[in-house]
One Martini backbone bead per residue (centre of mass of N, CA, C, O) as a GRO file, in nm:
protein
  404
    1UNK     BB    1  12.152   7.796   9.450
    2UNK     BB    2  12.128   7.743   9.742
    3UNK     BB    3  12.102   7.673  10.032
    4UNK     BB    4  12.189   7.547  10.286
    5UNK     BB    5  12.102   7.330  10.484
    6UNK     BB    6  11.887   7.258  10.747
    7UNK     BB    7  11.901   7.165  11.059
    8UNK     BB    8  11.698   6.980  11.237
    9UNK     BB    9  11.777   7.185  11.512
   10UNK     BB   10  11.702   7.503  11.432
   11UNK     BB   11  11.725   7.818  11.489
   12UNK     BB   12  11.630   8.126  11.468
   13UNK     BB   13  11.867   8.234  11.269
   14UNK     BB   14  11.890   8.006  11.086
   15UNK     BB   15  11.605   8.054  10.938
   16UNK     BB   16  11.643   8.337  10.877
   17UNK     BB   17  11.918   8.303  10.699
   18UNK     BB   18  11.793   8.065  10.498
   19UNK     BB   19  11.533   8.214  10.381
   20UNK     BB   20  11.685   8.407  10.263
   21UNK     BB   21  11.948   8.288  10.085
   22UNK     BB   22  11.680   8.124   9.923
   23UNK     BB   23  11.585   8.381   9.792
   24UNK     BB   24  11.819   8.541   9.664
   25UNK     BB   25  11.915   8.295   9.459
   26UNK     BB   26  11.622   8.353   9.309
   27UNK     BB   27  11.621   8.622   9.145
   28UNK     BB   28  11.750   8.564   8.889
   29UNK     BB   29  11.534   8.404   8.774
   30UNK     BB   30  11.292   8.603   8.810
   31UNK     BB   31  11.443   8.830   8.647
   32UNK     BB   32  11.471   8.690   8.342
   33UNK     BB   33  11.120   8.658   8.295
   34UNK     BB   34  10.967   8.916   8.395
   35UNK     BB   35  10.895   9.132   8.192
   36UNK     BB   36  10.809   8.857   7.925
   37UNK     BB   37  10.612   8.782   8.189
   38UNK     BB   38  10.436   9.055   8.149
   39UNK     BB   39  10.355   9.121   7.839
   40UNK     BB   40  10.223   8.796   7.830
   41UNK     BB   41  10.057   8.730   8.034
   42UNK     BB   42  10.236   8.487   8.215
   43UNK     BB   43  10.234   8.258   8.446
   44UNK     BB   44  10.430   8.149   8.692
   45UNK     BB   45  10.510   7.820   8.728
   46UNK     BB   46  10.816   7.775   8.667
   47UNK     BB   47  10.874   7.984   8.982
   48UNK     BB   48  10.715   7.841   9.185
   49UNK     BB   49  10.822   7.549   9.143
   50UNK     BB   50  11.114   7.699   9.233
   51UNK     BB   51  11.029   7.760   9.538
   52UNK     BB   52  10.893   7.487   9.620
   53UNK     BB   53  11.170   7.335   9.559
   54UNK     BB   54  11.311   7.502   9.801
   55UNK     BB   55  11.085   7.517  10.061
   56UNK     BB   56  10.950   7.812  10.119
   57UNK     BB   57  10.642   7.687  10.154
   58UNK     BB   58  10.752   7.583  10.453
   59UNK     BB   59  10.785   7.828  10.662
   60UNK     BB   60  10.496   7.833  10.846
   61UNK     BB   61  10.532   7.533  10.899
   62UNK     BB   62  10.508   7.358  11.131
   63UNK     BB   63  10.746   7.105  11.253
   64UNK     BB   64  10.518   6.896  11.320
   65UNK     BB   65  10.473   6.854  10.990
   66UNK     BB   66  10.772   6.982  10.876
   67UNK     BB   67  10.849   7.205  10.856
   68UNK     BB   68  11.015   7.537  10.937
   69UNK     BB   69  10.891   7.737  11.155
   70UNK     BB   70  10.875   8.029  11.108
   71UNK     BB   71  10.824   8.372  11.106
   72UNK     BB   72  10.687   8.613  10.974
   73UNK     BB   73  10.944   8.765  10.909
   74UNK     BB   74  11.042   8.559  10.730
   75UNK     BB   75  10.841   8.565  10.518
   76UNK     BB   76  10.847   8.865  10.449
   77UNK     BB   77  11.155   8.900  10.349
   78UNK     BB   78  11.099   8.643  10.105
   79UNK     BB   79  10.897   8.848   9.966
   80UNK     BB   80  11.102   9.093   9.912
   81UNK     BB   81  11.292   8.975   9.773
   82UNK     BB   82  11.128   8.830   9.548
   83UNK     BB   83  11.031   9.112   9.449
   84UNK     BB   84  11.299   9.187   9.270
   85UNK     BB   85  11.233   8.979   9.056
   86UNK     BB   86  10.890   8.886   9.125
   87UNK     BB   87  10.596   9.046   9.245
   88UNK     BB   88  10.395   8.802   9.141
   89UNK     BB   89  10.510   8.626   9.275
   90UNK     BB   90  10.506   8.769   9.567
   91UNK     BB   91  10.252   8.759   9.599
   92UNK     BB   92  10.126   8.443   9.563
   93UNK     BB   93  10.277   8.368   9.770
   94UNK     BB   94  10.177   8.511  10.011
   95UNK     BB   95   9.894   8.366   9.960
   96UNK     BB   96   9.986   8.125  10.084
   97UNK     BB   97  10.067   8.229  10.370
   98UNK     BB   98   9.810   8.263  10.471
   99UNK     BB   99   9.699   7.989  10.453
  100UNK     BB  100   9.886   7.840  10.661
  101UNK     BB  101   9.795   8.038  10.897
  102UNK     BB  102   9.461   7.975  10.908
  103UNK     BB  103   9.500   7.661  10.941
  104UNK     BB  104   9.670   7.683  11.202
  105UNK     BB  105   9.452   7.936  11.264
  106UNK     BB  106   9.240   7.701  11.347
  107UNK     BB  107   8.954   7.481  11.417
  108UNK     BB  108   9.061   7.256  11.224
  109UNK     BB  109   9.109   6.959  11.230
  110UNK     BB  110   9.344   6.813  11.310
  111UNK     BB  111   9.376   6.610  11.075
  112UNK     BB  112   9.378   6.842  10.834
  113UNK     BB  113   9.604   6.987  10.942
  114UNK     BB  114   9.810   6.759  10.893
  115UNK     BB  115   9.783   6.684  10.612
  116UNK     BB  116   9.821   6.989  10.465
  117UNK     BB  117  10.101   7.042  10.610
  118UNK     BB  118  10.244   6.821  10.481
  119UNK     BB  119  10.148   6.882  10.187
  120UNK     BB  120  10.354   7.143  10.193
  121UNK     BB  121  10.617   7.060  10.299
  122UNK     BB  122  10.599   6.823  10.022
  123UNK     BB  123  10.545   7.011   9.777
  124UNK     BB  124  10.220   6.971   9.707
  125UNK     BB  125  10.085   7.253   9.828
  126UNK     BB  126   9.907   7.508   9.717
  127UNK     BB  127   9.781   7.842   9.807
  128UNK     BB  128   9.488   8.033   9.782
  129UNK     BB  129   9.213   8.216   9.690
  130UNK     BB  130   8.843   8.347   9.794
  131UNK     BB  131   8.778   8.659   9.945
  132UNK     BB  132   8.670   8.866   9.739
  133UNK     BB  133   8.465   9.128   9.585
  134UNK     BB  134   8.207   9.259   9.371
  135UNK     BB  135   7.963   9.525   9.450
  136UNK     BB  136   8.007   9.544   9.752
  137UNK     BB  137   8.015   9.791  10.003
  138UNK     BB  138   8.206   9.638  10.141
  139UNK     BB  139   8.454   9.425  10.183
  140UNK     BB  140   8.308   9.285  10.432
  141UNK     BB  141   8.044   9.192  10.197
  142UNK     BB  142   7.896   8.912  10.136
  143UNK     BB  143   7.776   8.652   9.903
  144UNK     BB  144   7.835   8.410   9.954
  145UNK     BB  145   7.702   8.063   9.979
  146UNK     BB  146   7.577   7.862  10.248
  147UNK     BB  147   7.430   7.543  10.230
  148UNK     BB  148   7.312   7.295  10.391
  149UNK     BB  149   7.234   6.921  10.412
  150UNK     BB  150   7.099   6.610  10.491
  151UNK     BB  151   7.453   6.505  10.535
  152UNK     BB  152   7.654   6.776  10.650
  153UNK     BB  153   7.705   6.954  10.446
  154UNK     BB  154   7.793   7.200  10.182
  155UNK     BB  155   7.708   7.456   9.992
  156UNK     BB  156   7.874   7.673   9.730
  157UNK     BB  157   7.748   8.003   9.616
  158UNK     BB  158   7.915   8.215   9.384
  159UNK     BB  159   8.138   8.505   9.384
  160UNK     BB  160   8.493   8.606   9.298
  161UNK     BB  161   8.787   8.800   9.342
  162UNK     BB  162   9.068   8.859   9.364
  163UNK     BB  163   9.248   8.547   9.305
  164UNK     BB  164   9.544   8.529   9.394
  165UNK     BB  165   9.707   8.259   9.210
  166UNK     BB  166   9.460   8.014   9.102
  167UNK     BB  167   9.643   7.922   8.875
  168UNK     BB  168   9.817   7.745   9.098
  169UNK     BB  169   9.639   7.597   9.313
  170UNK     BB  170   9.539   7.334   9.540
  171UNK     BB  171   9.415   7.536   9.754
  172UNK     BB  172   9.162   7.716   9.950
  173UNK     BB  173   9.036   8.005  10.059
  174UNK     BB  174   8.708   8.146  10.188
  175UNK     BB  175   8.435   8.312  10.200
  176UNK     BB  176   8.123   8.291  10.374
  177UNK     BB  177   7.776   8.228  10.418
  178UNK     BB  178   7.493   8.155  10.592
  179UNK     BB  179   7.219   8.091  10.501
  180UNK     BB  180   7.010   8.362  10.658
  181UNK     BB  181   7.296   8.444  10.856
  182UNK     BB  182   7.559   8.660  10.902
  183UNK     BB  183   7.747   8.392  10.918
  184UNK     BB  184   8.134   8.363  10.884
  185UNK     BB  185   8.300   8.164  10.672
  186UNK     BB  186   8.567   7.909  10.667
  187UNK     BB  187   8.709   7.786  10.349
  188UNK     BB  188   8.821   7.480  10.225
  189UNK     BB  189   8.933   7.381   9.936
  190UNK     BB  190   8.950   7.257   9.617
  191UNK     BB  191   9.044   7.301   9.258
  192UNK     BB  192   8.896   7.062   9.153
  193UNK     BB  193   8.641   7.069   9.230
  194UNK     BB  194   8.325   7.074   9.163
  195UNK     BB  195   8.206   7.367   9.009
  196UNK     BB  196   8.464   7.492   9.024
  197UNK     BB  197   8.566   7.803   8.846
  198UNK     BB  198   8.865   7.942   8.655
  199UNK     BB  199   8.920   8.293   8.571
  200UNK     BB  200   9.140   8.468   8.338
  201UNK     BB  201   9.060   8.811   8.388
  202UNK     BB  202   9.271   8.994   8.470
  203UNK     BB  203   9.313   9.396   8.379
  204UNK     BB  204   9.510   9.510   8.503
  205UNK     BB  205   9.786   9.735   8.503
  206UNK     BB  206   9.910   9.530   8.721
  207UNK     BB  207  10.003   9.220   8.818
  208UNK     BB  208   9.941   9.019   8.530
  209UNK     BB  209  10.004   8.765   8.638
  210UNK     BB  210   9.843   8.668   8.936
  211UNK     BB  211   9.568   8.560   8.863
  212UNK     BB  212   9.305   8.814   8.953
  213UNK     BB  213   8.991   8.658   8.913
  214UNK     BB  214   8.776   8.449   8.870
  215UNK     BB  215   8.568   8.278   9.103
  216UNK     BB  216   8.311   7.971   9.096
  217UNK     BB  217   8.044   7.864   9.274
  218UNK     BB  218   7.888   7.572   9.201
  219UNK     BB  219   7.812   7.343   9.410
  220UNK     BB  220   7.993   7.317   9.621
  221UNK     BB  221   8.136   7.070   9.818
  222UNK     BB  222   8.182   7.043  10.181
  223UNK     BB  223   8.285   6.959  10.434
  224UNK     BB  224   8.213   7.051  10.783
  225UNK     BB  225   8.539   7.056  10.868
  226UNK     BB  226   8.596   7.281  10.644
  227UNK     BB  227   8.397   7.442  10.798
  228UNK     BB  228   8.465   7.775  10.992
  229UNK     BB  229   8.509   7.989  11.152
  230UNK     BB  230   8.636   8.355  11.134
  231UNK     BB  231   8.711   8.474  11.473
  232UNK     BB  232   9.024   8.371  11.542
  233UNK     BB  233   9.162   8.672  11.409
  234UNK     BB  234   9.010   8.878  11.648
  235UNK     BB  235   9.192   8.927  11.863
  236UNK     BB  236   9.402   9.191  12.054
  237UNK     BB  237   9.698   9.011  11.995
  238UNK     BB  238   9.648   9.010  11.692
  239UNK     BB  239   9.909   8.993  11.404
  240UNK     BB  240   9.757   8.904  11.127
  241UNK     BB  241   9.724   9.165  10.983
  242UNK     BB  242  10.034   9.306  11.002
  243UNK     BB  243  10.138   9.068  10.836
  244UNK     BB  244  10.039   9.126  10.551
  245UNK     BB  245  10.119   9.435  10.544
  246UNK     BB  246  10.431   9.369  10.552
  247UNK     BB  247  10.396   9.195  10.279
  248UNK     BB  248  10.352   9.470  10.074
  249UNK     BB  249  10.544   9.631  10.160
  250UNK     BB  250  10.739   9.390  10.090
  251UNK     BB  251  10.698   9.447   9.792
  252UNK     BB  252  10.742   9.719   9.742
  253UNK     BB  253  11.016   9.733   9.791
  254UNK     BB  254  11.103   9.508   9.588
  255UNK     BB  255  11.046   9.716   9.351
  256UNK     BB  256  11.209   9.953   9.399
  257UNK     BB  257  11.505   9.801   9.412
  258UNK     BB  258  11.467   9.731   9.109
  259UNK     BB  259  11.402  10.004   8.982
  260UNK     BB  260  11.703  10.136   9.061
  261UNK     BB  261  11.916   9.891   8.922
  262UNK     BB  262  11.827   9.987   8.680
  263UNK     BB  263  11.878  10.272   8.650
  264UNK     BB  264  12.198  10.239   8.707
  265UNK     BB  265  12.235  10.038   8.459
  266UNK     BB  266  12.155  10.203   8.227
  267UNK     BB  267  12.291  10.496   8.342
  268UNK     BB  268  12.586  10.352   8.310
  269UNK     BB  269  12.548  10.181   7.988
  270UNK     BB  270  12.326  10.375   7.798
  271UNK     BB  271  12.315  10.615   7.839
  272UNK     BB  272  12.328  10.934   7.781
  273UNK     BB  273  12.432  11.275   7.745
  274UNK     BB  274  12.354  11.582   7.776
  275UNK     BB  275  12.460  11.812   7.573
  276UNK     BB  276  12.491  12.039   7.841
  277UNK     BB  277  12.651  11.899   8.055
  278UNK     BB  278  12.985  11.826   7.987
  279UNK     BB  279  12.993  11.533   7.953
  280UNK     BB  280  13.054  11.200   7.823
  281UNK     BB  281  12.864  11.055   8.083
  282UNK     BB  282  12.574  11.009   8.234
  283UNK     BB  283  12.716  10.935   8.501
  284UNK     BB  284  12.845  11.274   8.515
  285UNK     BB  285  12.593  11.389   8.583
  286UNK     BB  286  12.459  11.569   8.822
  287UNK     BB  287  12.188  11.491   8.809
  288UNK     BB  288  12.172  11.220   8.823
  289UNK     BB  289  12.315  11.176   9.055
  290UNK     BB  290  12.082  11.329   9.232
  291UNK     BB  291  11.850  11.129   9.123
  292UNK     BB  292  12.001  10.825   9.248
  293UNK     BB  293  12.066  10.937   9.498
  294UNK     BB  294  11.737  11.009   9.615
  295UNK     BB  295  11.649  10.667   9.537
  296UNK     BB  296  11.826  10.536   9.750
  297UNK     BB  297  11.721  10.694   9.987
  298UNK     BB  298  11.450  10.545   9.985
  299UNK     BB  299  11.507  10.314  10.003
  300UNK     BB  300  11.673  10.282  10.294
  301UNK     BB  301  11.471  10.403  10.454
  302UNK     BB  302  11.226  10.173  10.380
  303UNK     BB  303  11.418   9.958  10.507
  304UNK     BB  304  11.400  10.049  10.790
  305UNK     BB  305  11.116  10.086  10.839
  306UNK     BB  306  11.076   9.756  10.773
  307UNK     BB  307  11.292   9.658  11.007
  308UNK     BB  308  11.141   9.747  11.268
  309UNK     BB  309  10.874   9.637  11.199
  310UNK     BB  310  10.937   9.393  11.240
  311UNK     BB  311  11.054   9.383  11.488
  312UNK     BB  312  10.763   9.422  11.649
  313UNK     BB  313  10.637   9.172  11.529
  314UNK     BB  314  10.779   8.988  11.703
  315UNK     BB  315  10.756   9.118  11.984
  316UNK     BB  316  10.414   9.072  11.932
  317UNK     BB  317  10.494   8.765  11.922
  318UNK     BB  318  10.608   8.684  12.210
  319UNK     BB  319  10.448   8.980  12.363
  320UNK     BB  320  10.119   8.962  12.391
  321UNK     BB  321   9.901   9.221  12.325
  322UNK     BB  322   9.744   9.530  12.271
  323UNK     BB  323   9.995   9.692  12.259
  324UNK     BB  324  10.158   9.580  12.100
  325UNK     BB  325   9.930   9.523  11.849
  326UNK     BB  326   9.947   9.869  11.821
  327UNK     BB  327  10.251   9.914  11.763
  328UNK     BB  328  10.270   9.702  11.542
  329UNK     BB  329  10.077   9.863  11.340
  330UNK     BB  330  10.182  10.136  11.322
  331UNK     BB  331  10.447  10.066  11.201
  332UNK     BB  332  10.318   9.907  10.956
  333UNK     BB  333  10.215  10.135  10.832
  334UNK     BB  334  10.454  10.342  10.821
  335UNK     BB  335  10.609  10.103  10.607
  336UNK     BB  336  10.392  10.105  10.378
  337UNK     BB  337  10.352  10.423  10.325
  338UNK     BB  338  10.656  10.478  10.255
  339UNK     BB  339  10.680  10.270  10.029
  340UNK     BB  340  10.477  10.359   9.849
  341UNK     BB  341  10.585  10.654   9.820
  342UNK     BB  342  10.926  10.565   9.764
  343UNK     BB  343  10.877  10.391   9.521
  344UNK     BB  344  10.699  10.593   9.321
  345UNK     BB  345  10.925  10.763   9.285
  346UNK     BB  346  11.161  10.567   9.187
  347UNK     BB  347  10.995  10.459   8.926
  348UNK     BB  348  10.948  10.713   8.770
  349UNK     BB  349  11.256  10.851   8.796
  350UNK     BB  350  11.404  10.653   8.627
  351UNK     BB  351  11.337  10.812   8.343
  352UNK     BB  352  11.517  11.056   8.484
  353UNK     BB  353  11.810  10.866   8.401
  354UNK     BB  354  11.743  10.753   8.108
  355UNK     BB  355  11.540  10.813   7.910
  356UNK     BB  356  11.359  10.736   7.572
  357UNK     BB  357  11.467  10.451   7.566
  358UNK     BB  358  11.379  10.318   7.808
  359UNK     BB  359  11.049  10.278   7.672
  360UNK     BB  360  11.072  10.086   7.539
  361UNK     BB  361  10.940   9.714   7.564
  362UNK     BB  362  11.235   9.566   7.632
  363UNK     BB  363  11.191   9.696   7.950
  364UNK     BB  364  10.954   9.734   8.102
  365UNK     BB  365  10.968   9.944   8.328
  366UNK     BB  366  10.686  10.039   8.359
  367UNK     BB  367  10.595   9.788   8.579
  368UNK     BB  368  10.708   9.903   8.835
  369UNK     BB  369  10.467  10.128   8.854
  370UNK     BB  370  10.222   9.943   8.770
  371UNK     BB  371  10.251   9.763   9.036
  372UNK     BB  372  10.244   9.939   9.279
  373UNK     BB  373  10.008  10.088   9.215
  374UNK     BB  374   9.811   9.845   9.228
  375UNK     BB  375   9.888   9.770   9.510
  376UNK     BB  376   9.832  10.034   9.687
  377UNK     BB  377   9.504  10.025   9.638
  378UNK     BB  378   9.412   9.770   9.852
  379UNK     BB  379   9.454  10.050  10.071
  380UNK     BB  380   9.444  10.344  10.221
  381UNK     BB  381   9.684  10.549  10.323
  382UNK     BB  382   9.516  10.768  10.452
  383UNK     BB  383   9.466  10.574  10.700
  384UNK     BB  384   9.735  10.523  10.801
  385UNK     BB  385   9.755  10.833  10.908
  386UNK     BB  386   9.500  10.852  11.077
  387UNK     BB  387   9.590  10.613  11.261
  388UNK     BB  388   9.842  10.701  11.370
  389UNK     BB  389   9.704  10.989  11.450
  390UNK     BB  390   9.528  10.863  11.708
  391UNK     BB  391   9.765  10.745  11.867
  392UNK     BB  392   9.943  10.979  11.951
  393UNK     BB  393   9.740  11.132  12.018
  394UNK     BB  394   9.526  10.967  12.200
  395UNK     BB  395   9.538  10.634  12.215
  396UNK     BB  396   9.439  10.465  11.974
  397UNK     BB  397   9.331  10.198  11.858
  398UNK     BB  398   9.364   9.982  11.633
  399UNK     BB  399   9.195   9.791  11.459
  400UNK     BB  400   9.097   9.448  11.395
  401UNK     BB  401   9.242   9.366  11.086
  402UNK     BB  402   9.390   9.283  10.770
  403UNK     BB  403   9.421   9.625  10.732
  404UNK     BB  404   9.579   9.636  11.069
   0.00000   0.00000   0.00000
């Protein structure tokens, strides 16, 4: 099932190659219970396991700690790929790979930093999060509270929401305040720390599998080396934001893809032809071919316009500047906005090539459209048409955030 192993001393070609690969290699196992865990809305254990046994998780790990060094564009391409077989197990694998990043861009310990990545290259750690909470005025204003002790270390007290991957993580970053304060740091935790406790309450229409439910915080103790700035990727040449960005697009890209494949095996297979079409099979009505012509056509468009935008984000972290890291922004926003379009357009579409026998639940189809949904809304995409129209008019730079 997998690919090739990866040579020790691996160019930039082969880690690229190895990576697709070996990601490719795993869509039909991930495709097999796909459907099944979406309606019976089990977390996917069992799928996790089988990309980490495969190395996957160590795409983004330094070689100087085991891992396989690869760059973001890698990540990327395999966060799309995974999604074509299932978008939850793609969103949480995501959620890994931000988690190793931060790690790496962090102030924290060379010697915790070396733990933690080396039990990731060993298949033994795996990243989720507790960054986002509910209630408060915008997405960046937290509740979370750490608060110093007698002996160096801190507490941390409140509560989380949309924790995607938590059920199945063994360690996590968070942000919180420091009380009193506004200032925000990010915290290392391990998910068995006492006191943090994960409910799995997650009732979204899309991506019911994620368990992107709540994390709480109840005294939870961190040694002082494990709580760091929060401040190390907000410099103006970092592409750490249109990382995470170009990773949701190649979600929605890998939805749209899925969903594409299905329309066409349906409709090739399946589907009747209607009364007046004329034509003995579904695949010879002039209609359907119109409108899987046109479901193909936003795929391939989509995928260019994904794979030029990785392509910029190699460039501007090869030769950082801040025009590049804004070239790189505009690119990934143009990417994930169009991927968000063009799929939502093919998901619906499915429907009107398949016909009404395709609605039954044991293709649970609608699940394609349910989950690009509401990956859709984790941010505005009029915001993506704004920032880039700010900058061809005027030559303003995007913002500098996880959202840009």
């Amino acid at each position: 099932m997998a690919a090739e192993a990866l040579p020790d001393d691996p160019t930039r070609e082969q880690i690229r190659a190895w990576c697709a690969a070996t990601a490719r290699a795993l869509v039909p196992a991930l495709l097999e219970g796909a459907a099944e865990c979406d309606r019976e809305r089990r977390f996917p254990h069992e799928q996790l396991e089988l990309i980490q046994a495969h190395g996957l998780e160590a795409i983004l790990v330094p070689r100087r700690y085991g891992g396989i060094g690869g760059e973001y564009s890698d990540q990327a391409r395999v966060v799309s790929i995974l999604a074509e077989g299932d978008p939850s197990v793609a969103q949480i694998f995501h959620v890994h790979g931000t988690g190793v990043e931060l790690l790496s861009e962090s102030s924290v310990a060379e010697r915790v930093k070396a733990e933690l990545h080396a039990r990731t290259a060993a298949g033994g750690l795996r990243w989720t999060n507790a960054y986002s909470e509910l209630g408060t005025k915008t997405i960046f204003d937290w509740t979370v509270r750490l608060t110093s002790t007698a002996t160096g270390s801190y507490l941390v007290d409140g509560q989380k929401f949309y924790c995607t991957g938590s059920l199945g993580g063994d360690y996590l970053y968070a942000t919180a305040v420091v009380a009193g304060t506004a200032e925000v740091r990010l915290v290392f935790v391990p998910t068995d720390a006492p006191g943090l406790t994960i409910d799995d309450d997650w009732s979204g229409m899309g991506q019911v599998t994620t368990g992107s439910g709540t994390i709480r915080f109840d005294g939870v103790e961190v040694p002082a080396e494990r709580v760091i700035d929060f401040t190390g990727l907000a410099y103006p040449e970092s592409v750490f934001g249109p990382y995470g960005q170009i990773c949701f697009s190649g979600i929605h890209l890998g939805i749209a893809r899925n969903a594409l494949g299905d329309a066409v095996q349906f409709a090739a297979t399946k589907a009747r032809p209607w009364v007046h079409s004329g034509v003995e099979r579904a695949a010879d009505d002039p209609y359907t071919q119109q409108h899987i012509g046109q479901m193909a056509m936003w795929v391939e468009a989509a995928d260019a316009l994904q794979e030029r935008a990785l392509d910029v984000l190699d460039e501007a972290r090869a030769h950082p500047s801040p025009e590049a890291r804004a070239r790189c922004s505009v690119a990934v926003s143009q990417a994930k906005a169009f991927t968000e379009h063009a799929g939502l357009e093919v998901c619906q579409r499915l429907f009107q090539v398949t016909g009404s026998s395709s609605t039954v639940r044991t293709y649970d189809y609608d699940r394609h459209w349910r989950k690009l949904r509401t990956l859709s809304l984790r941010d505005p995409v009029d915001y993506k048409f704004k920032m880039t129209g700010g900058y061809h008019l005027n030559g303003t730079l995007p913002p500098i955030t996880a959202y840009t």
